[in-house]
Biotite code that builds the C-alpha atoms (Angstrom):
import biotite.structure as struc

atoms = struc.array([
    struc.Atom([69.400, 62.754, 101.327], chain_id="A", res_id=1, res_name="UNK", atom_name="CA", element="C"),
    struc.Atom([69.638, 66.524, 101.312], chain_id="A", res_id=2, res_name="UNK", atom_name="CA", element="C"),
    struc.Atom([70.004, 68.179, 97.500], chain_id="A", res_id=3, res_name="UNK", atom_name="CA", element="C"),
    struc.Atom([72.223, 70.988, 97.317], chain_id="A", res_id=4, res_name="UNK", atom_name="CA", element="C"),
    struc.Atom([71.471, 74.220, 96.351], chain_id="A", res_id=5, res_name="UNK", atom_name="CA", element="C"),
    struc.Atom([72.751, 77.049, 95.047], chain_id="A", res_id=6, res_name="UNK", atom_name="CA", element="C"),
    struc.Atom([71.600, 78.739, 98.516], chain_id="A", res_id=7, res_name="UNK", atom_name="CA", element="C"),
    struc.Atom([73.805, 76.237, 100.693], chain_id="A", res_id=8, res_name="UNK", atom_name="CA", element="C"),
    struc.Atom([75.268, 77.559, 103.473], chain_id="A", res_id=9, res_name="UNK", atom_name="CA", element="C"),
    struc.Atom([78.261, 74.879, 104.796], chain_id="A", res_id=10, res_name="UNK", atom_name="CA", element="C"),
    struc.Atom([79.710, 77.165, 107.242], chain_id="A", res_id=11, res_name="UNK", atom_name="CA", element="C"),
    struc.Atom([79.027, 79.550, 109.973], chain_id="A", res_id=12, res_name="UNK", atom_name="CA", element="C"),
    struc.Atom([80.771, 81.911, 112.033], chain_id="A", res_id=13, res_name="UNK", atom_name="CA", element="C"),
    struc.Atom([78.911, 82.558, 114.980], chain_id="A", res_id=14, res_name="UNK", atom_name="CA", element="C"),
    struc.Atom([78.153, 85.546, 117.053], chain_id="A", res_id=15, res_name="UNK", atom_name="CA", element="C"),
    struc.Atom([81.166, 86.265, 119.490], chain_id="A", res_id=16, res_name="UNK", atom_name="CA", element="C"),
    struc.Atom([83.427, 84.147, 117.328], chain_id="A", res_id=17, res_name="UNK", atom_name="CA", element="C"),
    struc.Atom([86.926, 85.349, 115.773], chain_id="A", res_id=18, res_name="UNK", atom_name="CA", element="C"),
    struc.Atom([88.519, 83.670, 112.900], chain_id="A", res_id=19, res_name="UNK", atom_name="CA", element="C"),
    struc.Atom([91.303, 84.619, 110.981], chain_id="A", res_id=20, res_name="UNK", atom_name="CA", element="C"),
    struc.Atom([93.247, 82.986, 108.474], chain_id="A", res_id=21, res_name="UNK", atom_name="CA", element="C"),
    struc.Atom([92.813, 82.112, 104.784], chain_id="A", res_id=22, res_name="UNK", atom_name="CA", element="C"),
    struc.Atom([89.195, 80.231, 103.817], chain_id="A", res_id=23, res_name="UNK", atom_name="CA", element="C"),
    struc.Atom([88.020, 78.217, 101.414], chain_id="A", res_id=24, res_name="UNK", atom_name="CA", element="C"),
    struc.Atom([85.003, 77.317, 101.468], chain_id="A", res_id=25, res_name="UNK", atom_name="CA", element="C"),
    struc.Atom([83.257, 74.910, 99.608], chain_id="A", res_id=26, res_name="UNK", atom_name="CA", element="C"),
    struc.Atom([79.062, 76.290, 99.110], chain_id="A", res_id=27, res_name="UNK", atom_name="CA", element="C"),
    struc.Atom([78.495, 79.133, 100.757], chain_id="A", res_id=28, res_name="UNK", atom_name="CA", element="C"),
    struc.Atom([79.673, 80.894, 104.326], chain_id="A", res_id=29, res_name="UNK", atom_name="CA", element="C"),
    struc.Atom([77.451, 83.047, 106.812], chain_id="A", res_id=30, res_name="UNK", atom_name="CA", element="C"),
    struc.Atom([79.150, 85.657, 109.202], chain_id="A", res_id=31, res_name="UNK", atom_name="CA", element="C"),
    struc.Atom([77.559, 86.539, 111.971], chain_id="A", res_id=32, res_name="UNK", atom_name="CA", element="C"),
    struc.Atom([81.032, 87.064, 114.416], chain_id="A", res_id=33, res_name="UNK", atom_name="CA", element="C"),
    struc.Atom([84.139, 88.287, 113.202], chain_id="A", res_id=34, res_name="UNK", atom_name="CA", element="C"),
    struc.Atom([85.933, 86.962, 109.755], chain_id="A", res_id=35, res_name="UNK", atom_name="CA", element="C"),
    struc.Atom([89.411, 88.278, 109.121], chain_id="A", res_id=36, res_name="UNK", atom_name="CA", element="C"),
    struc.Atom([92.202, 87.346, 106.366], chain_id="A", res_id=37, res_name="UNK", atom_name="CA", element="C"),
    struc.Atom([90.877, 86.222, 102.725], chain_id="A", res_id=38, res_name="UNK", atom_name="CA", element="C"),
    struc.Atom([88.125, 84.473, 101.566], chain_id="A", res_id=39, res_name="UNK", atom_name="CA", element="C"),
    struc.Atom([86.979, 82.213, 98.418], chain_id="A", res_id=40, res_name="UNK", atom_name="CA", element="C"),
    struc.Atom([83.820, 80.530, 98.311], chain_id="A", res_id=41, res_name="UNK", atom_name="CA", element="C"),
    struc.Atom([81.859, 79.159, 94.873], chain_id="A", res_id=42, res_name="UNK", atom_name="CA", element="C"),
    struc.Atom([78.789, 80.062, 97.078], chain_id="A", res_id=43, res_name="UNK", atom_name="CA", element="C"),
    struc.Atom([77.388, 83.008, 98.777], chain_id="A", res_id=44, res_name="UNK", atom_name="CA", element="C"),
    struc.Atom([78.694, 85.145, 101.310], chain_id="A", res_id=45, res_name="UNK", atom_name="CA", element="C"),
    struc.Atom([75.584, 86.165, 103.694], chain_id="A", res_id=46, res_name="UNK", atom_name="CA", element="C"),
    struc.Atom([77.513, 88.790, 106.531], chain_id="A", res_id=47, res_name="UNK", atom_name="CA", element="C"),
    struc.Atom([74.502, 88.938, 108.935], chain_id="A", res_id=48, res_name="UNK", atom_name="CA", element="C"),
    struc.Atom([73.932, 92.431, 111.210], chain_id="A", res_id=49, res_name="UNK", atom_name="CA", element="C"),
    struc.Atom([76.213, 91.566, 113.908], chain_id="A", res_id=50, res_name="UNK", atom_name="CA", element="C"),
    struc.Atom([78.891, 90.064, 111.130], chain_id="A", res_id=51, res_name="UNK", atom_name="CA", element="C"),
    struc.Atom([82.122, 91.658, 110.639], chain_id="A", res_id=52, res_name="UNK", atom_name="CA", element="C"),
    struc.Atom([84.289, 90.748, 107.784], chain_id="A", res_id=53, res_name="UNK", atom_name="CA", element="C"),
    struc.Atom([87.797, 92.215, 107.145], chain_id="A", res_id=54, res_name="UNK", atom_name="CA", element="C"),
    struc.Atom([89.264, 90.269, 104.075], chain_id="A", res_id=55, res_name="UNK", atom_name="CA", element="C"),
    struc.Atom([91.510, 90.793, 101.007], chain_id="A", res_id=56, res_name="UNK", atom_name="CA", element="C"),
    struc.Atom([90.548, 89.120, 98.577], chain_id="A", res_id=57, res_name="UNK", atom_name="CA", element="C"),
    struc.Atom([86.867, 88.179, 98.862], chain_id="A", res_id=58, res_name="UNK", atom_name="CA", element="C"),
    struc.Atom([85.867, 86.594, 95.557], chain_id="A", res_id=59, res_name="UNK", atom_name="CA", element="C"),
    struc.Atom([82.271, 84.440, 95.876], chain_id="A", res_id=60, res_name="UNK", atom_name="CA", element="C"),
    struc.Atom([79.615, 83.620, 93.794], chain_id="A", res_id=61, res_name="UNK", atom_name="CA", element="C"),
    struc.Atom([76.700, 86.125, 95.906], chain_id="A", res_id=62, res_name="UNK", atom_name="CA", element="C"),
    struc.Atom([77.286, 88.442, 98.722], chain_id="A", res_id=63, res_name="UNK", atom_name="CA", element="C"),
    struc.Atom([74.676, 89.490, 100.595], chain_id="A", res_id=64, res_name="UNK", atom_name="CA", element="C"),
    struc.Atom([75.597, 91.927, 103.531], chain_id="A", res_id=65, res_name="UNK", atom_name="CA", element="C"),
    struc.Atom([73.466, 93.407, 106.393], chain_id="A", res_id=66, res_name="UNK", atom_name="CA", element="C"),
    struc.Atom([76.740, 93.959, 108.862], chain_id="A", res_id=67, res_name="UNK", atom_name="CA", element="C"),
    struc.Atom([79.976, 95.464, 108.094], chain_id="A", res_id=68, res_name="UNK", atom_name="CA", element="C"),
    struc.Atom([82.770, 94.474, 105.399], chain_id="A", res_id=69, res_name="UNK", atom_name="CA", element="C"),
    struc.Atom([86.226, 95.946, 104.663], chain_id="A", res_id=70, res_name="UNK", atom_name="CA", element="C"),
    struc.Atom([87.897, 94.758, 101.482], chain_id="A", res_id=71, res_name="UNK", atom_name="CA", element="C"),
    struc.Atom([87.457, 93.874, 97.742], chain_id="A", res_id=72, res_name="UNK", atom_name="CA", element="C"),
    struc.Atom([84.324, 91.643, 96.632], chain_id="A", res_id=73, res_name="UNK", atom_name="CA", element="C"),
    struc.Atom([84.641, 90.452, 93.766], chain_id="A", res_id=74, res_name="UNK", atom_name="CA", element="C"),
    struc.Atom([81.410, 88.597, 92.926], chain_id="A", res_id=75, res_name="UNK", atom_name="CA", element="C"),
    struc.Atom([80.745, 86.301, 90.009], chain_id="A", res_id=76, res_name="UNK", atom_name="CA", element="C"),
    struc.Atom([76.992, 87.177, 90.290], chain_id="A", res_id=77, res_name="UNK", atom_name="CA", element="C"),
    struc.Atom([75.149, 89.245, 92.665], chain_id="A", res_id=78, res_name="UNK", atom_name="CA", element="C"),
    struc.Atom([76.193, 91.588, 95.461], chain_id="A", res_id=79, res_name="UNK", atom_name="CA", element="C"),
    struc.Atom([73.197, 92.878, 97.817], chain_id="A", res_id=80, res_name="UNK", atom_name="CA", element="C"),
    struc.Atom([73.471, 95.716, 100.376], chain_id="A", res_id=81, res_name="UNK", atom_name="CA", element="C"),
    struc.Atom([70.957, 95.626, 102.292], chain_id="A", res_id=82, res_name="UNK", atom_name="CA", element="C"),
    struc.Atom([69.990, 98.783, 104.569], chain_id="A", res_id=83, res_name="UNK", atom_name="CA", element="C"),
    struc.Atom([72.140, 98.025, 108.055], chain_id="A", res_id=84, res_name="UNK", atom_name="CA", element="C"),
    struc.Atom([75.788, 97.601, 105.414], chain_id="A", res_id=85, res_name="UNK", atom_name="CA", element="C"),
    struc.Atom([78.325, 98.949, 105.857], chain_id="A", res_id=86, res_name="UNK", atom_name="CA", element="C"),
    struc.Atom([81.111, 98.526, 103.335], chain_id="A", res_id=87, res_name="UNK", atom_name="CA", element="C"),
    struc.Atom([84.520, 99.949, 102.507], chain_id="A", res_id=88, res_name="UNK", atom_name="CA", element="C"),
    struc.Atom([86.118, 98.606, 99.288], chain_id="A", res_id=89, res_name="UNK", atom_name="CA", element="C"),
    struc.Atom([85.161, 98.205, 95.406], chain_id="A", res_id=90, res_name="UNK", atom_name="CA", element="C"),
    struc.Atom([82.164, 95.925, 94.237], chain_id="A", res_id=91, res_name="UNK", atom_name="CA", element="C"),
    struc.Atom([82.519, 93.867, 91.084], chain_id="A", res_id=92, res_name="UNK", atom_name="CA", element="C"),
    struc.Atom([79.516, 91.769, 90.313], chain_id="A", res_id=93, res_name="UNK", atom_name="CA", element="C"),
    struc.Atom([77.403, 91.420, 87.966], chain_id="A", res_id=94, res_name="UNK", atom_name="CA", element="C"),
    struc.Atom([74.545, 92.716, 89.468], chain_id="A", res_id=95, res_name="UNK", atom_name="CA", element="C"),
    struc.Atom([74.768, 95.101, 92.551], chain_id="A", res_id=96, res_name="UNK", atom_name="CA", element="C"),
    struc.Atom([71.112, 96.252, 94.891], chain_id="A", res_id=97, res_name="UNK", atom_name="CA", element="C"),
    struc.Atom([71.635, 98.713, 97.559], chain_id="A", res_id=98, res_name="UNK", atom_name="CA", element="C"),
    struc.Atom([68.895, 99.187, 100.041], chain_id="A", res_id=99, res_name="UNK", atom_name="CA", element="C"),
    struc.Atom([68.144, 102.647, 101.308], chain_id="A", res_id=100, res_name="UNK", atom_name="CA", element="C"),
    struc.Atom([69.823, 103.099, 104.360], chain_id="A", res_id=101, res_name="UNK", atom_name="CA", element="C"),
    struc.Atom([72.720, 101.060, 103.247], chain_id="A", res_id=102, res_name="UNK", atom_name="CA", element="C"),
    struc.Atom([76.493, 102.738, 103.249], chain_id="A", res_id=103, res_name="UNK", atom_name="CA", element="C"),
    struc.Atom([79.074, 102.045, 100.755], chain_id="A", res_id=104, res_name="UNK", atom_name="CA", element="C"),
    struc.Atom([82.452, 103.861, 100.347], chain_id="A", res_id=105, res_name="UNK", atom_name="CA", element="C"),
    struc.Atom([83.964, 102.334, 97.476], chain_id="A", res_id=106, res_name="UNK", atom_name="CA", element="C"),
    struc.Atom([84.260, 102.060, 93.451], chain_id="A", res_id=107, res_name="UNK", atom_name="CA", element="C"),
    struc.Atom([81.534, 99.387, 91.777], chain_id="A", res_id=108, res_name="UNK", atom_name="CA", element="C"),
    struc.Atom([82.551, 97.655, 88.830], chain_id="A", res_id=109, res_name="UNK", atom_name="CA", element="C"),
    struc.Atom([80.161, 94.997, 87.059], chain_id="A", res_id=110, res_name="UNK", atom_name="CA", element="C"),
    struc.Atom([81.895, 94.509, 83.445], chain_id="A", res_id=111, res_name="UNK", atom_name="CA", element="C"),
    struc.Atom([80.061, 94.457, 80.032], chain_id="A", res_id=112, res_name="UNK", atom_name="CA", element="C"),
    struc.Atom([76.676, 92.738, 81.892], chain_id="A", res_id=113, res_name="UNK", atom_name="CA", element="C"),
    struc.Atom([75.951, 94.931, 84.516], chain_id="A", res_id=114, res_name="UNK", atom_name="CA", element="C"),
    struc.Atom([72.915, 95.741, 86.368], chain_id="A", res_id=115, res_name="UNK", atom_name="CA", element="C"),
    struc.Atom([72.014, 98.258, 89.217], chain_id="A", res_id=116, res_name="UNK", atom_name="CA", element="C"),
    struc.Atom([68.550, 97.300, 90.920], chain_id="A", res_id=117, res_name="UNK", atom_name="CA", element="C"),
    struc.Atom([66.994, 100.051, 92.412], chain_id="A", res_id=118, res_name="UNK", atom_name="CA", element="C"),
    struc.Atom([64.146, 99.704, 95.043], chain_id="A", res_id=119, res_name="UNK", atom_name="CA", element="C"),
    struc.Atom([61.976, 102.581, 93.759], chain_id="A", res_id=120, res_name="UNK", atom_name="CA", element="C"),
    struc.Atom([62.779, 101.164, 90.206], chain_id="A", res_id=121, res_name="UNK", atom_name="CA", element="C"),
    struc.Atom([61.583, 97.614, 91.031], chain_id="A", res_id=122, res_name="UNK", atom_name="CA", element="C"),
    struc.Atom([63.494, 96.276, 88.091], chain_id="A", res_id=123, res_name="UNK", atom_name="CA", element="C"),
    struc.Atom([67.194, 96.258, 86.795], chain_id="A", res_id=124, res_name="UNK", atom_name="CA", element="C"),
    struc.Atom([68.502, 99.448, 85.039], chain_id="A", res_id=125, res_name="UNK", atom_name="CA", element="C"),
    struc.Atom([71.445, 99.357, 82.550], chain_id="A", res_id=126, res_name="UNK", atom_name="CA", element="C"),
    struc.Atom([73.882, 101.414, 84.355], chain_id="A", res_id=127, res_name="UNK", atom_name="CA", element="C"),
    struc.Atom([74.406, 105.218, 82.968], chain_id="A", res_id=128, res_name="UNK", atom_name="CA", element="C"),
    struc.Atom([70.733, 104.620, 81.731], chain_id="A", res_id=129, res_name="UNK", atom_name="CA", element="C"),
    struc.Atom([68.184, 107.622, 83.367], chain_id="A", res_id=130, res_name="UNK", atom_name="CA", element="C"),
    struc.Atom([65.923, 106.246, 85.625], chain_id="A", res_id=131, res_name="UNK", atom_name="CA", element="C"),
    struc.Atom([62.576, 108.166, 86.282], chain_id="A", res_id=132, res_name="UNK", atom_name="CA", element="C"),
])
């Protein structure tokens, strides 16, 4: 029997595939095609390279994005941008990491528990806190 963990990834959209339409998914979701519509998942989001997600709302436990997304994350945890993101839209989450190289054109919002992890910091910085 497999256990479950939080890192569970139930569904995939694949390379050259288009969805759209209004998911729900149960773990968490990895998009390496095209996702388009809304999106709700009590697990992570990973949006590979090649992934393109359109979606309003998008409200998961963990995103972590390497392609493109277009729309409002709201996060219950963790968002990650890693260096090939793209993303248009406000972050909430409690803790957000953007990779050098990585593009976002939005507002980020993380509440009274907020971290921002920057790579030359190697640690979590209260946000509005110098780092240097």
């Amino acid at each position: 029997m497999q256990r479950k963990t939080k890192e569970t990834v139930n569904t995939v959209v694949g390379k050259g595939s288009v969805l759209e339409g209004h998911f729900e998914v149960t773990d968490g979701i990895r998009v390496d095609g095209i996702l388009r519509g809304s999106l709700t998942s009590s697990g992570a989001l990973v949006v590979g390279v090649s992934g393109d997600v359109d979606a309003h709302p998008i409200r998961v436990r963990d995103a972590i994005i390497a392609g493109r997304v277009r729309g409002a994350i709201e996060a219950s945890h963790l968002v990650k941008l890693e260096s090939s993101a793209e993303m248009i839209g406000d972050i909430t989450a409690q803790v957000l990491i953007i990779e050098e190289g990585a593009v976002l054109h939005g507002v980020c919002d993380g509440g009274e528990d907020r971290k921002v992890v920057l790579p030359e910091a190697r640690k979590p910085v209260e946000v509005g806190q110098a780092v240097g």
